[in-house]
C-alpha positions as MATLAB code, in Angstrom:
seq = 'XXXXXXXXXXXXXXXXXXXXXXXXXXXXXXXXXXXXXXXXXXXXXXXXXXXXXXXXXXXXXXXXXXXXXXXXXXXXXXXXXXXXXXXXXXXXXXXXXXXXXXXXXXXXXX';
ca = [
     225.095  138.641  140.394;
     225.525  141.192  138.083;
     228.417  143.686  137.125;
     227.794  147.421  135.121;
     229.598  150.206  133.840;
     228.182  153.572  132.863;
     229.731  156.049  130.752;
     227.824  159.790  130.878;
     227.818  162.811  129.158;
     229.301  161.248  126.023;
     229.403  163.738  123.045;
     228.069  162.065  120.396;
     223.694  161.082  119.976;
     222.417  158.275  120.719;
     220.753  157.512  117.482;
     225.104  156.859  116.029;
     225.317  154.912  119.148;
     222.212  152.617  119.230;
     222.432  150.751  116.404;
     226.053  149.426  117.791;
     224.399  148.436  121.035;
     222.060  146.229  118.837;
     225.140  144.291  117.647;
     226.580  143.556  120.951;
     223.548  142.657  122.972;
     222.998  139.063  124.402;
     226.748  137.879  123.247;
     229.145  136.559  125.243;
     231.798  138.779  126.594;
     234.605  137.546  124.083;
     232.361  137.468  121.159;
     231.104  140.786  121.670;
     234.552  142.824  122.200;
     235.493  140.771  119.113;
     232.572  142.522  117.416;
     233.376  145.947  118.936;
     236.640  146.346  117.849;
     236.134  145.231  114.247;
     232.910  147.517  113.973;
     234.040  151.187  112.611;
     232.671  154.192  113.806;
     233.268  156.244  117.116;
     230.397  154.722  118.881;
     231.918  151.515  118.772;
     235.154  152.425  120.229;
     233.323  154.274  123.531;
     230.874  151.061  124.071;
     234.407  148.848  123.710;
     235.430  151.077  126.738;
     232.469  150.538  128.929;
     232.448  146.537  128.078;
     235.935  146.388  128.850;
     235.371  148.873  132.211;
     232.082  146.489  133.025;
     234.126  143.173  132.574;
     237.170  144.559  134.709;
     234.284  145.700  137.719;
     233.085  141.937  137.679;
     236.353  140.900  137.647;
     237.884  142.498  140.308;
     235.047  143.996  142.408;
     232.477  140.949  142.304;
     235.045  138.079  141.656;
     232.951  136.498  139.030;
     234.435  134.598  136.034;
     235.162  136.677  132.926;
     235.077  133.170  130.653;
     231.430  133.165  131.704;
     230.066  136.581  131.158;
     227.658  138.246  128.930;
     226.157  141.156  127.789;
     222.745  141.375  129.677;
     222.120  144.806  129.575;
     223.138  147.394  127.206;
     221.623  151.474  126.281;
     222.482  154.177  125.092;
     220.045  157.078  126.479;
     219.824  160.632  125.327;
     221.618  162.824  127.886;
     222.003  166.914  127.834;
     221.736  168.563  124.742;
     223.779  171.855  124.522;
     222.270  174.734  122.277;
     224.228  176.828  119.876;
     223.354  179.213  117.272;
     224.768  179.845  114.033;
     224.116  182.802  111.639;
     221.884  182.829  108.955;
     220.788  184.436  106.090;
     218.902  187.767  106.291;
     219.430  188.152  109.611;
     217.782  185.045  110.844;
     219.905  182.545  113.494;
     220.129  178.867  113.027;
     219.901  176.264  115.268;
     222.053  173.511  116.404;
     221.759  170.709  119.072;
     224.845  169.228  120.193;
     223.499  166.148  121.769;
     224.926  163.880  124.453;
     224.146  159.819  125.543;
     224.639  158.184  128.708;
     225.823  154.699  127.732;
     225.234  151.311  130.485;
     226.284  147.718  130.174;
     225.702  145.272  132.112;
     227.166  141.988  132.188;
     225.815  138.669  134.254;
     227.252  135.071  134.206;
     225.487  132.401  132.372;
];
């Protein structure tokens, strides 16, 4: 039995994100909000969100035991990127990628 969240469209790249997922993966549920919420950085707060959304679907919506759960599953894949130009010098136009991740979690008992 297994429980997942999945935040899309998130604005901030993947490559901030991913190195927070590292921290977090294969921990137990307690351990790894613990971690979240002591970690700076954006990224950290929106993964927090999806544990905590994950945890509350197993809870209520699969009736498994929270004291057991941990982080299986966890990603942070590159989503849309939006294009936007800025000016440049002589004429010339500049690029610049706003990029987007889709994070997932998913949490199993032990």
């Amino acid at each position: 039995m297994e429980a997942r969240a999945v935040a899309k469209y998130v604005k901030m790249s993947p490559s901030k994100i991913k190195p927070v997922t590292d921290l977090v993966r294969g921990k137990d549920l307690t351990e790894a909000l613990t971690i979240l919420k002591f970690t700076p950085g954006k990224g950290a707060e929106l993964i927090e969100k999806v544990v905590q959304s994950a945890a509350a679907n197993a809870e209520n919506n699969h009736e498994m035991d929270v004291s057991k759960l941990y982080v299986a599953e966890i990603y942070a894949n590159q989503g849309p990127t939006m294009k936007r130009w800025r000016a440049g010098a002589q004429g010339r136009a500049g690029r610049i990628l706003k990029r987007s991740s889709h994070i997932g979690v998913t949490l199993k008992e032990r």
